[in-house]
N, CA, C and O of each residue as an XYZ file, in Angstrom:
592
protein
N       0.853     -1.169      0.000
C       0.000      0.000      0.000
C       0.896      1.229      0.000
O       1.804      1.250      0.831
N       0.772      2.104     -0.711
C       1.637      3.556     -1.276
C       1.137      4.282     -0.810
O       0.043      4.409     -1.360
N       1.346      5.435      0.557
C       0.612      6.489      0.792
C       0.854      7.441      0.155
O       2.026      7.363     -0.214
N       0.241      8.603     -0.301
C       0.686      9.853     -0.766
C       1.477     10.580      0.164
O       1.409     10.150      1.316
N       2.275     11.652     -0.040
C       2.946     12.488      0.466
C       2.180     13.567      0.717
O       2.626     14.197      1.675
N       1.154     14.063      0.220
C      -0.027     15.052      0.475
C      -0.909     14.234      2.251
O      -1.087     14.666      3.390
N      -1.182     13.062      1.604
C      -1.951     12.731      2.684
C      -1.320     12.509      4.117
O      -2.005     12.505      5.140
N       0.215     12.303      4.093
C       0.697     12.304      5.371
C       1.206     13.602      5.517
O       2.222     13.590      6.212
N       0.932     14.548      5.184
C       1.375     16.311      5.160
C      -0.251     16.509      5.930
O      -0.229     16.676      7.150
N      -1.167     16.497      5.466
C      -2.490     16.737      5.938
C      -3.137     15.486      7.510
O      -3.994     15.605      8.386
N      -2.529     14.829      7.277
C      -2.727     14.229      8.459
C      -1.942     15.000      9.839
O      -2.473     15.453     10.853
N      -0.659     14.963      9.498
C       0.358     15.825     10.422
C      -0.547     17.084     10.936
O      -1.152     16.956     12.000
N      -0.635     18.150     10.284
C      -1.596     19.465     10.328
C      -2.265     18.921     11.458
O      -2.081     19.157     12.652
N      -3.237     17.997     10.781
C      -5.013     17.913     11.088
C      -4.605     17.264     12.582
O      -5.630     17.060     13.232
N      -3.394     16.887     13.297
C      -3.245     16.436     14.824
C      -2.750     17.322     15.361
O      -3.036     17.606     16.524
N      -1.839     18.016     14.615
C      -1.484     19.272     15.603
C      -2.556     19.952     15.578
O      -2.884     20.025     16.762
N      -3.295     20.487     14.975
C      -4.378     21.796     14.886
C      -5.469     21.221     15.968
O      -5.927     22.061     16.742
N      -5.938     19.840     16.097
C      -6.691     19.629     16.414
C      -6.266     19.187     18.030
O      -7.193     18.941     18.802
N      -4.947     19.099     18.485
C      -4.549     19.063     19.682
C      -4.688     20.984     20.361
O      -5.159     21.479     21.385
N      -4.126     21.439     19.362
C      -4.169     23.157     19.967
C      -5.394     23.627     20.604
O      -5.257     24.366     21.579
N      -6.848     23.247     20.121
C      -8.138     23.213     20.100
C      -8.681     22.342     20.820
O      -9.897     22.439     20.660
N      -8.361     21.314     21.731
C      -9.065     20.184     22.012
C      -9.867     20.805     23.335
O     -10.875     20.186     23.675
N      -9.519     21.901     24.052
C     -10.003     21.899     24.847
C      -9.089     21.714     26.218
O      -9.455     22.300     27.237
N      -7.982     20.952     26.231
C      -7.012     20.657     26.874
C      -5.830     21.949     26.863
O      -5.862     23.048     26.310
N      -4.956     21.397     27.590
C      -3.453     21.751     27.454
C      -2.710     21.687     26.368
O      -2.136     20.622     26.140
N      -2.549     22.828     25.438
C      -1.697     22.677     24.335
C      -0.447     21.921     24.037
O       0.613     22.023     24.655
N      -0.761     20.952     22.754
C       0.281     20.695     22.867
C       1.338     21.219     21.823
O       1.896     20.331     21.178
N       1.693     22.490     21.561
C       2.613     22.763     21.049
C       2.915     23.958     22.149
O       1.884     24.595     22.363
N       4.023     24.423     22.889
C       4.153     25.310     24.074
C       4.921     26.679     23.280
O       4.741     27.889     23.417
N       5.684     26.028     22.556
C       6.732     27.475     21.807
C       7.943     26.485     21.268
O       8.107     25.273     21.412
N       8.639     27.387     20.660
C      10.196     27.236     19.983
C      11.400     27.951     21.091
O      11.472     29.170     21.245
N      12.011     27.285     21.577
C      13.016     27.890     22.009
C      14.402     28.195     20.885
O      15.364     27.436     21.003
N      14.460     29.191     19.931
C      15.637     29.097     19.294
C      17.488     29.107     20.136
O      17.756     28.785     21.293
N      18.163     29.445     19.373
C      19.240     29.022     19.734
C      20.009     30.433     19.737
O      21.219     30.476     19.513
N      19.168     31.711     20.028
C      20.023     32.906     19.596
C      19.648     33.454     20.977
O      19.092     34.549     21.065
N      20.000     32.563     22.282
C      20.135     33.529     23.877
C      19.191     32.995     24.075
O      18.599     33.706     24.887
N      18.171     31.526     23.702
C      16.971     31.551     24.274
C      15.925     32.324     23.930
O      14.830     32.079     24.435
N      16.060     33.275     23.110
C      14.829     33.987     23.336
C      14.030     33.772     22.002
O      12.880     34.212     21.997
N      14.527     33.105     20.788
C      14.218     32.994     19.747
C      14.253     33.908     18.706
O      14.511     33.615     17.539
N      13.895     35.430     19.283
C      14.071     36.066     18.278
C      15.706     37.395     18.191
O      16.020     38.353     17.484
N      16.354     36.579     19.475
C      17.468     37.280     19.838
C      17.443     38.298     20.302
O      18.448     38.869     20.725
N      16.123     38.826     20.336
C      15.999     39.464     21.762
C      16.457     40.040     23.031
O      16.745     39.037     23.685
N      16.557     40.473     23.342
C      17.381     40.812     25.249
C      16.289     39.887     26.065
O      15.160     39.744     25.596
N      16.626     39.341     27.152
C      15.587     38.731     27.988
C      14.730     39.475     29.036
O      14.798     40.696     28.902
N      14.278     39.230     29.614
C      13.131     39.863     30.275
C      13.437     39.114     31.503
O      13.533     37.909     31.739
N      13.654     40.934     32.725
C      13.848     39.870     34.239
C      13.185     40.256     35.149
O      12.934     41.434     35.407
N      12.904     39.500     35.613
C      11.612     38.713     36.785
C      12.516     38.334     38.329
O      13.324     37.417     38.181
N      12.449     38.958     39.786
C      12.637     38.708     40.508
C      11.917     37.117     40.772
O      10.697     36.986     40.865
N      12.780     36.080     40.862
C      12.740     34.988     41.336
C      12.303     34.153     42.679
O      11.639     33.175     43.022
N      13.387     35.538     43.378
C      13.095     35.082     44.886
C      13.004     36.674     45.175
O      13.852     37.520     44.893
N      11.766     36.859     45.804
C      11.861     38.496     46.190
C      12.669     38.502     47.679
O      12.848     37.597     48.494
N      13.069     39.894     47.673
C      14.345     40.366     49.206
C      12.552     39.841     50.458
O      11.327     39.768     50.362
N      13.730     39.622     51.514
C      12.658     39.525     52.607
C      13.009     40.539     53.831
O      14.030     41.216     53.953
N      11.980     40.466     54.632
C      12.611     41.338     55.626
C      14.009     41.033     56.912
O      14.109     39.901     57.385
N      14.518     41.613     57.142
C      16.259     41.469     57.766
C      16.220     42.518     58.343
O      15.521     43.506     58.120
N      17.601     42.181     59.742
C      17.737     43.097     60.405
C      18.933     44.183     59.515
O      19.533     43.994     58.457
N      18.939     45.227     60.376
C      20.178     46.290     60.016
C      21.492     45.370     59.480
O      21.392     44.212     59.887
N      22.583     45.587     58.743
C      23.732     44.940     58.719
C      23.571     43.544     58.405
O      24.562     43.092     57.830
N      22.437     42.531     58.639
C      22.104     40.652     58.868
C      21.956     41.081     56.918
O      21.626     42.073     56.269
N      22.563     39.245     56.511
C      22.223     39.485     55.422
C      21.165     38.776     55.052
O      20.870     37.731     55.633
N      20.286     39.389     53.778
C      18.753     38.809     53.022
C      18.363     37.828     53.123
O      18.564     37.662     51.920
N      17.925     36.846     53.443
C      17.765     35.737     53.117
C      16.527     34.820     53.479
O      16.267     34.431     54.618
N      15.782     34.525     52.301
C      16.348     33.489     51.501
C      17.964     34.579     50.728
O      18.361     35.547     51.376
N      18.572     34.244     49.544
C      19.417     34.723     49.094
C      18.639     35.449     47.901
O      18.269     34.611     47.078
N      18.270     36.789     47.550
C      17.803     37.185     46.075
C      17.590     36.473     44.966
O      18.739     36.073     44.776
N      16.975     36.038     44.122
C      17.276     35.622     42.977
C      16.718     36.349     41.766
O      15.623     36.908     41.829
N      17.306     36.348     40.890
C      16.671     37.390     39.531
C      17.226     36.620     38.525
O      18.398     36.298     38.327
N      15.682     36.247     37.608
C      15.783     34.897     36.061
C      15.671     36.001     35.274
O      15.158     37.062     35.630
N      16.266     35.705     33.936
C      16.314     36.435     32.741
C      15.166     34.914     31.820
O      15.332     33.707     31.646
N      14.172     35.832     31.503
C      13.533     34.939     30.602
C      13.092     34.955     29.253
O      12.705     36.060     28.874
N      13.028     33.709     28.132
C      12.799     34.484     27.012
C      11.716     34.927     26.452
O      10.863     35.535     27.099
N      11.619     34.700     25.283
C      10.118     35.565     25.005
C       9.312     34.725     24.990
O       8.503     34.898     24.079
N       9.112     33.761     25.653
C       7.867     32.091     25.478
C       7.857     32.502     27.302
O       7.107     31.615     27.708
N       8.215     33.224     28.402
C       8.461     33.383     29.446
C       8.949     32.479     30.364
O       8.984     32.656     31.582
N       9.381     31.365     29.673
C      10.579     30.324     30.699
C      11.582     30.694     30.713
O      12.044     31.604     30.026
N      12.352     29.756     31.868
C      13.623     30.673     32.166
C      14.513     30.391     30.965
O      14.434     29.282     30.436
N      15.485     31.451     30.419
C      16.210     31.494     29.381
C      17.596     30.788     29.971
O      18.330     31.580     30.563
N      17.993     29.603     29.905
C      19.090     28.868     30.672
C      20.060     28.952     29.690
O      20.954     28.108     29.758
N      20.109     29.889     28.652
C      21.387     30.136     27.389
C      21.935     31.365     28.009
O      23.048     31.773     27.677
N      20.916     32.226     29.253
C      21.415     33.875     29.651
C      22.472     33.757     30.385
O      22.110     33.025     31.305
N      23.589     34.037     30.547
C      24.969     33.820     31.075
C      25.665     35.303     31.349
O      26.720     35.448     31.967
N      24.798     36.481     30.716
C      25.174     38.581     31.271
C      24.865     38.100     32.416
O      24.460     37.051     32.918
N      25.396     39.972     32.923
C      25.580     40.341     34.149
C      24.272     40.381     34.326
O      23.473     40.416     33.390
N      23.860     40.378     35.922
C      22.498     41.162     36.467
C      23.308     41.941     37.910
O      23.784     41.562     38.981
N      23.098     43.348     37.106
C      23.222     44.595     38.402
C      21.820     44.469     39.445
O      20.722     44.192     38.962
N      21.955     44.640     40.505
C      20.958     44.686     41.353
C      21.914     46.132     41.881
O      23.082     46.467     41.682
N      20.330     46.992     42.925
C      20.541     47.971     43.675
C      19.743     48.521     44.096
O      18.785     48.639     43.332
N      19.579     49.248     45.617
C      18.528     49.829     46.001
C      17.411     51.040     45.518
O      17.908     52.073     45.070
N      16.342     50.971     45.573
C      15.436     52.180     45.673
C      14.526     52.296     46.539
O      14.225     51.596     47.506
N      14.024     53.423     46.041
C      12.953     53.737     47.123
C      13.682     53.713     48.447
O      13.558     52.917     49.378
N      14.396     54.666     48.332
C      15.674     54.640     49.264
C      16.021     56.298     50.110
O      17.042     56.984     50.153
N      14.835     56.456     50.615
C      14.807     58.103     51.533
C      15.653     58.245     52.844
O      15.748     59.161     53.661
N      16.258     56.955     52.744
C      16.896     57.061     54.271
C      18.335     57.188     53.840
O      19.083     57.437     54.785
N      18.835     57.100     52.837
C      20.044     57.043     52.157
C      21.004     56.072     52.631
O      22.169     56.380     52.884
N      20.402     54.564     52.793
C      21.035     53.609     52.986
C      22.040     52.912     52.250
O      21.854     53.221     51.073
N      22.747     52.343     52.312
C      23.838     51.329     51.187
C      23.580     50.410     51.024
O      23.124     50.002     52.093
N      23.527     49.349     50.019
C      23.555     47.976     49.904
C      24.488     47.372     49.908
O      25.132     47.299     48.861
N      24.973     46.644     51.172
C      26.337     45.991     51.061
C      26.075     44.352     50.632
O      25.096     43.607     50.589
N      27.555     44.240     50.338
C      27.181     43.020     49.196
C      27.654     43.033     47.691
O      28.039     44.032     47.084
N      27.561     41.771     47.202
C      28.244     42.223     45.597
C      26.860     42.289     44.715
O      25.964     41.449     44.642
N      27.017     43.915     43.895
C      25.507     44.156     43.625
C      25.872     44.097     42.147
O      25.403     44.975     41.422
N      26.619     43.206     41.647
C      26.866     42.708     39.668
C      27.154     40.698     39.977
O      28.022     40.015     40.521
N      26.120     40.496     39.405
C      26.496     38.475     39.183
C      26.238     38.231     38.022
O      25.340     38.865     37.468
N      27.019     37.161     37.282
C      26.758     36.785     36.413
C      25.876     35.633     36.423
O      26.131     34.623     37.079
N      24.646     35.800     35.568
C      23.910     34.367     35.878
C      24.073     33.145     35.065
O      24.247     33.098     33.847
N      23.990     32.117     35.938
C      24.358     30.698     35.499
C      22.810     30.318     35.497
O      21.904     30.504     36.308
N      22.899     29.601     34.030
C      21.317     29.003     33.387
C      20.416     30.088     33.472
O      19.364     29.650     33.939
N      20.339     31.215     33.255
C      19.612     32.368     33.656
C      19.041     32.726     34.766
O      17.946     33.261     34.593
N      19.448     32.608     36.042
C      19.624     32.828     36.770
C      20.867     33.430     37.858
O      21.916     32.845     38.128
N      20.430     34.714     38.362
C      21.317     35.439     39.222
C      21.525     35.365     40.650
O      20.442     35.766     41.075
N      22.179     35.125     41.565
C      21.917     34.405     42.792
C      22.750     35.810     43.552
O      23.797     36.305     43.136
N      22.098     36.185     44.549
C      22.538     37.599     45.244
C      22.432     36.863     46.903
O      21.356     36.835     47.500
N      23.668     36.318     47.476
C      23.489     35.760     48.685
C      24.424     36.514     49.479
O      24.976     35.822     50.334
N      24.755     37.672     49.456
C      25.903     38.408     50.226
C      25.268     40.012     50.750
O      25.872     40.871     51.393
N      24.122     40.041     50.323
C      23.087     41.358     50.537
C      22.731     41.768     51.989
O      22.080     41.074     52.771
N      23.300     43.112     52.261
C      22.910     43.802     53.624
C      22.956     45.089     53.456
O      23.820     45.614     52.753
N      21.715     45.985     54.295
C      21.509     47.145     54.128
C      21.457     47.081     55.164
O      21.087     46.244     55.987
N      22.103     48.632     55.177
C      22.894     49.377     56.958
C      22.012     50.215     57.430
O      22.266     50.470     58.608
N      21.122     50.737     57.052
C      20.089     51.233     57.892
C      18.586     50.992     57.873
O      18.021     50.644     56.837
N      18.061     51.145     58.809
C      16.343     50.716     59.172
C      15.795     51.549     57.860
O      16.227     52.647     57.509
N      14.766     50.808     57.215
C      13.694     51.712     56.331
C      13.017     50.745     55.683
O      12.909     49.566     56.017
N      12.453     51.425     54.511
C      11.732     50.307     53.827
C      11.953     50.466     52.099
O      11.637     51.469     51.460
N      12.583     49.200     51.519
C      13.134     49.628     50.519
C      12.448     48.906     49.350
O      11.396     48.331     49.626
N      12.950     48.846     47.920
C      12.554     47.723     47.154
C      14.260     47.485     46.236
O      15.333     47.925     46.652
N      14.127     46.969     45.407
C      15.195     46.452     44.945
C      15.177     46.964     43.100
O      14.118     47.021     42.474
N      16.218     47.212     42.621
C      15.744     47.008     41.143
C      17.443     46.298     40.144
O      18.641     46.531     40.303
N      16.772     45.523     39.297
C      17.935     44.687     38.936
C      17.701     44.977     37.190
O      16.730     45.392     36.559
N      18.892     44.603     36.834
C      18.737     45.359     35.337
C      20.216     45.054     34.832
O      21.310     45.181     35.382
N      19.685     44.433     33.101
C      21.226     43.977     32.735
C      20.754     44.409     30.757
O      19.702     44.420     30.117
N      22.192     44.694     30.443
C      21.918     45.393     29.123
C      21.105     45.399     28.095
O      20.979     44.346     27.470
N      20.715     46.025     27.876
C      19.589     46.079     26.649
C      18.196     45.399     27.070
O      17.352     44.971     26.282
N      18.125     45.386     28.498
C      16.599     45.020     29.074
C      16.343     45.953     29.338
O      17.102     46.916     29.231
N      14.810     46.015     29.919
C      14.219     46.712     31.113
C      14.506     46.085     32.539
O      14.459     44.882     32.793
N      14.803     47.075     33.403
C      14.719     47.224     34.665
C      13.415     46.920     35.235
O      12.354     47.493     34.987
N      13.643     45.861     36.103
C      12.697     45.380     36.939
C      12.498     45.795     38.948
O      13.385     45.602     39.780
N      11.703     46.122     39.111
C      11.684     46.432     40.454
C      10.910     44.899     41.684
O       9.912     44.219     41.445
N      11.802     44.818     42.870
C      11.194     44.063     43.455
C       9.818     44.298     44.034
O       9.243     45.284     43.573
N       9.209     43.642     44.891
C       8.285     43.849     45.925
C       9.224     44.870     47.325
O      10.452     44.939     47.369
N       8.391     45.475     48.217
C       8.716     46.007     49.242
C       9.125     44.981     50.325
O       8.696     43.859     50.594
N      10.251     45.869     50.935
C      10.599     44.811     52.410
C      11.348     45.572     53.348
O      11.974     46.600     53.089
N      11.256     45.041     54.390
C      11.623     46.223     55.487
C      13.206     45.599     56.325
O      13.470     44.397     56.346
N      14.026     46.558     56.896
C      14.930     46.343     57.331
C      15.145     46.871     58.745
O      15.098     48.081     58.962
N      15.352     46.094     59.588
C      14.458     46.476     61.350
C      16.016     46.544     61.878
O      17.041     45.967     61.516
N      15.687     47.638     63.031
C      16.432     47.674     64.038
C      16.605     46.669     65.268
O      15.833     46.852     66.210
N      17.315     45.870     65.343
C      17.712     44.742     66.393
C      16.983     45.472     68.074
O      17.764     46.226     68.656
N      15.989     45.308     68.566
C      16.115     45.528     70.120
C      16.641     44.922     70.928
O      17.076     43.834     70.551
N      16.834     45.259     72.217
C      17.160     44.591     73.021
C      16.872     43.374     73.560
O      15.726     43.110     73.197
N      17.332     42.435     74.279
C      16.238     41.358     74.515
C      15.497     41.249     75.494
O      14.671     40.338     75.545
């Protein structure tokens, strides 16, 4: 038996099209190309991972920061290997961020585990690496130790 080459071209179609539509979970999700993950070579797009939590004066962040560079399908882009600058705002008390505030991320991801701010207030975070947009964290507060 000889199939046509038309008819297994139209069969192919007629399962994908009809999986996209079923009502279910798609099954075609995206293309990840090979130009940074992002497919269309793009800059990635970054998303606080692990937002800052609240800490005392000087104690450092933790959990540890994290900030994903993702591509344009919004999974993490694990080809992103730039810098991610992190640094304070929303910053009226004129505090410092001590700590190393440039990492390079491994699998697109940036890991900030050395983070301490020296005075009480309430800050947010913003992280940003070339040819993206700057992303801002959530709010978190940094307390003065009392006595016991």
């Amino acid at each position: 038996m000889r199939i046509a080459h038309s008819t297994i071209v139209r069969s192919l179609i007629t399962l994908v099209v009809s999986g996209c539509f079923s009502g279910t979970a798609p099954i075609i999700i995206g293309v990840n190309g090979g130009t940074g993950g992002t497919g269309s070579g793009a800059p990635p797009v970054l998303a606080f991972f692990v937002q800052p939590n609240t800490a005392n004066v000087g104690q450092l962040i933790s959990p540890a920061v994290e900030v994903v560079a993702k591509d344009s399908l919004g999974g993490t882009d694990t080809t992103f290997t730039g810098t991610i600058s992190i640094g304070l705002t929303n910053n009226s008390t004129g505090a410092a961020l001590n700590g190393t505030p440039s990492r390079r991320a491994v699998k697109g991801i940036a890991s900030f585990d050395d983070l301490a701010v020296d005075k009480a207030g309430t800050y947010t975070l913003q992280a940003s690496t070339s040819g993206a947009a700057a992303v801002t964290s959530t709010i978190f507060s940094i307390t003065t130790v009392t006595g016991p």
